[in-house]
N, C-alpha and C positions, 0 to 999 in steps of 0.2 A: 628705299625700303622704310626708312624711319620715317617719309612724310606719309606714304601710302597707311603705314599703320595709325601714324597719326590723324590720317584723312578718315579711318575706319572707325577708331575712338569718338572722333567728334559728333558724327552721326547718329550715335546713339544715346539717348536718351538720359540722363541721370540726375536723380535724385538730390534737391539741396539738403547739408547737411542737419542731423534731427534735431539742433535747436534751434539752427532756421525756419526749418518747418514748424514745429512747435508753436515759435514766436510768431509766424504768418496763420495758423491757424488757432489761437487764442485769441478771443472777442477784446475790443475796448471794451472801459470798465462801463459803460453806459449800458454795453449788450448787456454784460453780466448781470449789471444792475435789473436790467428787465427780463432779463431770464428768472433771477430771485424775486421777482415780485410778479409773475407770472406764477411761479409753482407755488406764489404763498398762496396767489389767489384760487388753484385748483384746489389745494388741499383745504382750504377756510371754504368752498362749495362744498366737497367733499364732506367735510363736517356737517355744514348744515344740514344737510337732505336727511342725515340719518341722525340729527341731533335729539328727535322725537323715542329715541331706539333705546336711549338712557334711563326713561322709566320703566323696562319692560322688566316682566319678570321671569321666573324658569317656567318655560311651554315645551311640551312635547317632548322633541327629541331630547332636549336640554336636562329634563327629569332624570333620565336613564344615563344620558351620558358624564352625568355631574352629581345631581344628590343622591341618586344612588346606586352611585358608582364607588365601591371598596376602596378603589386604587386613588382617588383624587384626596382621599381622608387626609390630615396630615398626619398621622401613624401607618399610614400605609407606607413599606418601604419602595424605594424608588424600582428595583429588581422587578417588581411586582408590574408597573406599566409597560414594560420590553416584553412580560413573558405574557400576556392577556390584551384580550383588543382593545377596539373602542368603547367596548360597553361593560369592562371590567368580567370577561368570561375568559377561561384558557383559550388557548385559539385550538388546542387539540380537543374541545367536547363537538358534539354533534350541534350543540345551540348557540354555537362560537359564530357571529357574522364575518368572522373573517377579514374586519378591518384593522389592520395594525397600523396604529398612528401615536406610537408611546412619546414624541415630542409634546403634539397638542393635549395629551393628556397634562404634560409636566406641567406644561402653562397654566391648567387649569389649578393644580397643583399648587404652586404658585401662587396662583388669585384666593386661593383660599388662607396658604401660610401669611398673605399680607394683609388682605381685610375678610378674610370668614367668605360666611357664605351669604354675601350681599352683591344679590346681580346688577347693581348699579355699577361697578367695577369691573364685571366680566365684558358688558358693553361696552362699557369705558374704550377698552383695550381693544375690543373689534373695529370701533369706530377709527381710533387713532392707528390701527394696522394699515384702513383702508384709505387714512391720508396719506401715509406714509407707500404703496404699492402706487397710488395715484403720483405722488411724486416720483418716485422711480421707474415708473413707465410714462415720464414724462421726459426724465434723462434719458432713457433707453433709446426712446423716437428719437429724438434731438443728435445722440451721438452714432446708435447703430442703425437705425429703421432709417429714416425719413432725410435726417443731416439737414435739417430747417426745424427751427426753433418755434415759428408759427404754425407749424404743421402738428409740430409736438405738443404746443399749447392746446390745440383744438381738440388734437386726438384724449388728451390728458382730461377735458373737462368732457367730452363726451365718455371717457370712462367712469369719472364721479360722477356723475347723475343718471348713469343710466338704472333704468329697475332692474335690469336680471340681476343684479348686485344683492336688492332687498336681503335675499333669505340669507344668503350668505354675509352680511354685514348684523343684520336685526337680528337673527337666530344664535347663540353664543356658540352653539358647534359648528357653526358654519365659520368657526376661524380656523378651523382644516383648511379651506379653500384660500382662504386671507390669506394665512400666513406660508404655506405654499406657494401661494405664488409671490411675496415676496421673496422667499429663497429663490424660486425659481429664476427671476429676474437678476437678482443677486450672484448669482451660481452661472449665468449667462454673462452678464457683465466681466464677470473674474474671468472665462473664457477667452470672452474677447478681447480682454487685456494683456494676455499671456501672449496675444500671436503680436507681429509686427505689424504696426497698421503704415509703416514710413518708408515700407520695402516695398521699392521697385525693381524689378527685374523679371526673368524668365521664367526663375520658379516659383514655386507657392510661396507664400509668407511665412518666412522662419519663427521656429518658438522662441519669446522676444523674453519670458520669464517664467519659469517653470514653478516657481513660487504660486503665484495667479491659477496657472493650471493646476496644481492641486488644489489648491482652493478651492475649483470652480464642482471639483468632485465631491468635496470635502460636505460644500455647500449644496450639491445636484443630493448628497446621500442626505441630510438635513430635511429636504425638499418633499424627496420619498419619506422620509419615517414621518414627516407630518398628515403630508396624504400621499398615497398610493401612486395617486397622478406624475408627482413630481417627478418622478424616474426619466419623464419625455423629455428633459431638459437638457439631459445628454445626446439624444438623438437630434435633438434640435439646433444644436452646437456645433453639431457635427455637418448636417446639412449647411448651416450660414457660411461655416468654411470653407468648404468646398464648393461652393456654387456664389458666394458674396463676396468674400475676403480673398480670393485671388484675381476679381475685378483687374488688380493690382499689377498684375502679368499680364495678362490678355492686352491692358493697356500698352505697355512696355513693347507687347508684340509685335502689337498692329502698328504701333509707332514705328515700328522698323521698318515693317513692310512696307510702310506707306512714302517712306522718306526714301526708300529707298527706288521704288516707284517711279518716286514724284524725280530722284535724281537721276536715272537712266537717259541718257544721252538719245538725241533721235537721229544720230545718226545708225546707233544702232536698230532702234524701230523700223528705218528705213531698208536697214540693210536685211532683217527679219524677215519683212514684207517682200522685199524681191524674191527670195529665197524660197517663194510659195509655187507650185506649177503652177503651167501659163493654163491648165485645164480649170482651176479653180477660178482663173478671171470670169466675169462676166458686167459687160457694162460699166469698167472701170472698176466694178467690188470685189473683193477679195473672199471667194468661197471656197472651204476647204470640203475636199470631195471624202463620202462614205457612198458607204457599198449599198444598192439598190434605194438612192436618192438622187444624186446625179449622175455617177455614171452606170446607171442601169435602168433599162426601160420598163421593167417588171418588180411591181413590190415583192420582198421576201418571204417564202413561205412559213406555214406554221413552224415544221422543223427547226427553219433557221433560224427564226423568230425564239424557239424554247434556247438552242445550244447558246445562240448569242446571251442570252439571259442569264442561263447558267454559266459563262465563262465571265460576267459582269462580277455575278454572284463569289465566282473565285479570286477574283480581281481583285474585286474587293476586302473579301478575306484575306488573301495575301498580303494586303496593303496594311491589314491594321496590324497580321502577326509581324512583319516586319516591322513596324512602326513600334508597337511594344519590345520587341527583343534587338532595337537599335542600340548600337553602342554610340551611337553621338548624343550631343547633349541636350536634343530636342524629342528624348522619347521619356514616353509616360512617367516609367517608373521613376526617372533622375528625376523629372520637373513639379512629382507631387510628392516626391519623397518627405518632405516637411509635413506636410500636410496627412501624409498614409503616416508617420510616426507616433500626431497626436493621436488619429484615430486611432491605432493597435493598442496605444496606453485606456485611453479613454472604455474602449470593448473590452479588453482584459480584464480591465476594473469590472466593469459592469455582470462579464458572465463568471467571476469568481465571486464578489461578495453576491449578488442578486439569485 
């Protein structure tokens, strides 16, 4: 009994210990090195393209959202940005636009309490957000997307230069969008760190730090008060989980399946295959008979054709309510339990503060 079980353990698949793994997946200091001097050189592109953007001065939207705007004054109290939108209107009047983004206003805030009202500085800070998101959606590819580092790189400089970027880089309100989506990435990353990325087994990947995962809320609500958008970061979290980050299982599975498979004796195969009717032979092949295919000389009619469908239909349903309400350790609920936890935290948050 004690080999058999020992014959059963062996089989299965397991994971080296997490600073083994760790140490086999940490680069030599060469990669590193070109990893840092790949993101210097996105974000020093980055820079340039919108280096022109520094002379600009307040256009347009920028008038209304900045000079004059009540709430960016430095005597305007802080209270004042939370209770009014983007353009310094209560958000309860009729000519309220309805954009609540009291973060980006603070910033604006900010660039006033430190150098006044000199748009050389409000640029400043949009420019340098946008090397800064360019880098970090350069590590994003690199560790969660892509998992190649020249992949990351490409992706990273095709983000700095491309022009949809212009308005939102050159325009100084367009650091709603900047800087949103640096949280957003930010708030994704702390996510991802929270799960176990080193667990292999049956179930989902357990929560590896619960610290990260608030964070990653903390940082998704950050997201939202800069712009509106940000709120997706949590839906988005939620999807990589469950469809990405249990990779990790599926592997684990198949691996079993397959080994196990691969180790089935053929003397049993053999003995399988006899065990078929002599009616199913033909020509040495092994055919297993259905009903009005071989042994019946008439195809089935409509009728049989609908009820056979419909008992498919049941069959099938049967098969999945069984499979969810199984007490082994191979049903739904047990094996995404990790995974339905973060989600009920994550949802809860969402439709109580939101």
């Amino acid at each position: 009994m004690a080999s058999a079980g020992g014959s059963r353990s062996s089989r299965e698949p397991r994971a080296p210990p997490p600073q083994q793994q760790q140490e086999q997946q940490r680069p030599p200091f060469p990669a590193r090195a070109g990893r840092w001097g790949a993101g210097a050189c996105a974000a020093l592109l980055a820079a340039l393209c919108y280096w022109n953007s520094l002379r600009g001065e307040f256009v347009h939207d920028d008038v209304w959202a900045i000079v004059n705007n009540p709430d960016v004054r430095p005597g305007a109290p802080l209270a004042a940005a939370f209770a009014n939108d983007f353009w310094g209107k209560g958000m309860a009047e009729n000519t309220s636009h309805k954009s609540y983004r009291p973060l980006c206003i603070l910033t604006f805030k900010l660039n006033i309490l430190l150098d006044g009202m000199n748009p050389f500085y409000f640029h400043a800070v949009n420019v340098a957000l946008h090397c800064l998101v360019t880098l970090l959606l350069m590590y994003t590819c690199d560790k969660a997307v892509f998992k190649d580092s020249r992949l990351a790189f490409v992706t990273a400089l095709f983000f700095a230069v491309h022009p949809i970027h212009t308005e939102a880089v050159t325009g100084i309100v367009g650091r709603a969008d900047v800087l949103a989506c640096l949280l957003f990435l930010l708030a994704f990353l702390s996510y991802n760190r929270s799960v176990d990325q080193l667990y292999v087994g049956e179930h989902f990947p357990p929560t590896a730090s619960l610290f990260f995962l608030l964070l990653s809320l903390f940082l998704g609500t950050c997201a939202m008060l800069v712009k509106e958008t940000g709120i997706t970061v949590f839906g988005v979290c939620l999807v990589y989980d469950g469809f990405l980050l249990s990779q990790n299982r599926l592997r684990f599975k198949n691996g079993v399946v397959h080994q196990r498979m691969a180790r089935q004796p053929a003397s049993s195969l053999h003995a399988a295959s006899s065990q078929l009717p002599s009616s199913g032979r033909e020509n040495g092949k092994h055919r297993v008979a259905h009903k009005g295919t071989w042994n019946s000389c008439h195809p089935t009619s409509p009728e049989e054709q609908r009820h056979s469908s419909l008992s498919v239909w049941r069959k099938a349903t049967g098969a999945v309510f069984r499979y969810l309400t199984a007490s082994n350790k191979q049903k739904f609920l047990y094996t995404t339990r990790p995974f339905l936890k973060r989600a009920a935290l994550v949802l809860t948050y969402v439709s109580i503060n939101f």
